[in-house]
C-alpha positions in Angstrom: -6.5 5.3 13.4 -4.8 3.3 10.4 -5.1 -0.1 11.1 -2.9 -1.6 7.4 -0.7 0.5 5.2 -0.4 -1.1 2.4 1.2 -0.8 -1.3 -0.8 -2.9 -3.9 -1.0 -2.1 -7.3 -4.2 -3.4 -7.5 -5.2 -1.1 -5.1 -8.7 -2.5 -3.7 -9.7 -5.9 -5.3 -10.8 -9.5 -3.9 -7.8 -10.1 -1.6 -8.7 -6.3 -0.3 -12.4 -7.7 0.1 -12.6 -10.9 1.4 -8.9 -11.2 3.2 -7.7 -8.1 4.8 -11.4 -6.7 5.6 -12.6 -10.0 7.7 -9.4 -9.7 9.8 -8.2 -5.7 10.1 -10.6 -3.3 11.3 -11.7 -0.9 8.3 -14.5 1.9 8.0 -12.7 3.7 5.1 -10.1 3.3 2.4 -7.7 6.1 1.6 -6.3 5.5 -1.8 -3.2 7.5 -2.7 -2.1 8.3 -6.4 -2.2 11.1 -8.2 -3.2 9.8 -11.2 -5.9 7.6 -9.8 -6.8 11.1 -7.7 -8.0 12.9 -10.9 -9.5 9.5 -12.6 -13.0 9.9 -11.3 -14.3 6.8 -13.2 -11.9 4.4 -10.9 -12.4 6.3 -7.9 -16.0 5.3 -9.0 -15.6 1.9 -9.7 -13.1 1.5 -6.5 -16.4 3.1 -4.0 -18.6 0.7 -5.7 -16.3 -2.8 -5.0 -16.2 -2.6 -1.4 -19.4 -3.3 1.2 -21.8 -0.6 2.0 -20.4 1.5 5.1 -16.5 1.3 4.1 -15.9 5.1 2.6 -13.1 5.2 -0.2 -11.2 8.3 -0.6 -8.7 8.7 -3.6 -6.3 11.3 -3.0 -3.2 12.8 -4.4 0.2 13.2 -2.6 -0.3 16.3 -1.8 -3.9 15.9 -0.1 -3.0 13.0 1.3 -0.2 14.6 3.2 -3.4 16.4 5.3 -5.7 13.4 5.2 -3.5 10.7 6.4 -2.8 12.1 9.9 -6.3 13.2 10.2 -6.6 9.4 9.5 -4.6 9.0 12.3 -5.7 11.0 15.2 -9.0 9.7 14.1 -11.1 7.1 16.1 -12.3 5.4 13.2 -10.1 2.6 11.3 -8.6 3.5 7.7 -6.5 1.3 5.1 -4.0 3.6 3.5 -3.3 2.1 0.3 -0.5 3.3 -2.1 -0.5 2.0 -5.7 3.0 1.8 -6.1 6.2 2.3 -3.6 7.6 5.1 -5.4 4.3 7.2 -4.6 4.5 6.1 -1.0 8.5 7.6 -1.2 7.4 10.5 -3.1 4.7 11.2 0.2 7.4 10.8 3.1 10.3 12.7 0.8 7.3 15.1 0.6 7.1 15.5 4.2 4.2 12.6 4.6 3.8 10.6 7.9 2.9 7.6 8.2 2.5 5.1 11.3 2.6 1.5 11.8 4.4 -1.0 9.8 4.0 -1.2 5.6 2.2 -4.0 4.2 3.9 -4.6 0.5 1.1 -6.8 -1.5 0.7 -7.2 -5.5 3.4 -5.9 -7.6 3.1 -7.0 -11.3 5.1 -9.3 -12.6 4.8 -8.5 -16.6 6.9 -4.9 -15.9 10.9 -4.7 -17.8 13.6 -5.2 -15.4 11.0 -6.6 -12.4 12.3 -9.6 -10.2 9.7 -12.0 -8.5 10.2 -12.2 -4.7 7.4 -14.2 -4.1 4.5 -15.0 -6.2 2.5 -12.5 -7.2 5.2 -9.7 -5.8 7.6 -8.6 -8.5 9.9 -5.6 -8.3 12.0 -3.3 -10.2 15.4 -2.0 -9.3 13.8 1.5 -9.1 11.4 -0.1 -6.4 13.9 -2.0 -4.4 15.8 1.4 -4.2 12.5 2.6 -2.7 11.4 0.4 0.0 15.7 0.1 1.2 15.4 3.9 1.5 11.9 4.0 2.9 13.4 1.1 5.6 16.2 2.7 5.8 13.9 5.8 8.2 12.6 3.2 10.1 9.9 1.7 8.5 9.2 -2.1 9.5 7.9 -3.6 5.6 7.0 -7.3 5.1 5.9 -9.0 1.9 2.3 -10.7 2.8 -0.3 -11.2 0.3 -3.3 -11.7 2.5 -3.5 -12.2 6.1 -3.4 -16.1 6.5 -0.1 -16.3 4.7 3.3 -15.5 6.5 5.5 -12.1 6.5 8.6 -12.4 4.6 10.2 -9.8 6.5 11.9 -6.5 4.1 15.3 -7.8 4.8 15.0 -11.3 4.5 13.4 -10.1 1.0 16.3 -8.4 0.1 18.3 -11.6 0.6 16.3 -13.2 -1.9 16.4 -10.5 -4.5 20.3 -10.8 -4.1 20.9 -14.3 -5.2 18.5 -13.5 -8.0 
């Protein structure tokens, strides 16, 4: 079963370790990117940060359109985690599925043409675009860093991104 998707640019890092683990059942990470799918020294580095008996998998669009429902039917817990929003469009325009609501956490601020929503959440046209298309099927999204911190639901984000 996937118990968080998620879309973090940081892909696994503290808030991934100490925050979402203690509260979301988790025995493996699925990672989707295909960049970060043919980077072995990341996958690496990504299999080394999190506690012994949590199993990363790094996987491209493409193989992750077979792993994530095996993720699903499965009776173990998975994060899915998608780097950016435009790889999470690319897997559903792809023919992906996905269950459950989307979790939207770090999106650099430092990028041309991004708009902070909140702290730490900054987003580009391109990626507004994305997560109105992606809510747009159905999709609940909510803005929420870590778990002790409230959801700022995808439309009441939108209003802010308007009067910005």
């Amino acid at each position: 079963m996937v118990t968080l998707v998620r879309v973090d640019d940081r892909v696994i890092h503290g808030q991934t370790m100490a925050c979402w683990l203690a509260q979301v059942p988790c025995e493996g990470i699925l990672i989707v990117d295909d960049k970060l799918a043919q980077n072995q020294q990341m996958i690496n580095i990504y299999r080394n940060t999190v506690p012994s008996g949590i199993r990363v998998f790094v996987f491209s669009v493409e193989k992750a359109k077979v792993k994530i429902p095996e993720a699903i039917g499965s009776a173990k817990n998975y994060f899915v985690i998608f780097r950016t929003v435009l790889t999470l469009k690319d897997y559903l325009n792809s023919g992906g599925v996905l269950e459950g609501e989307i979790n939207v956490g770090p999106a650099s601020g430092g990028r041309p043409g991004a708009t902070v929503v909140v702290p730490t959440i900054a987003l580009t046209g391109e990626e507004v675009s994305a997560y109105h298309e992606i809510a747009l099927r159905g999709y609940r999204i909510y803005l929420q860093i870590v778990p002790a911190a409230k959801k700022l639901w995808w439309d009441d984000a939108v209003k802010k991104i308007d009067k910005t």
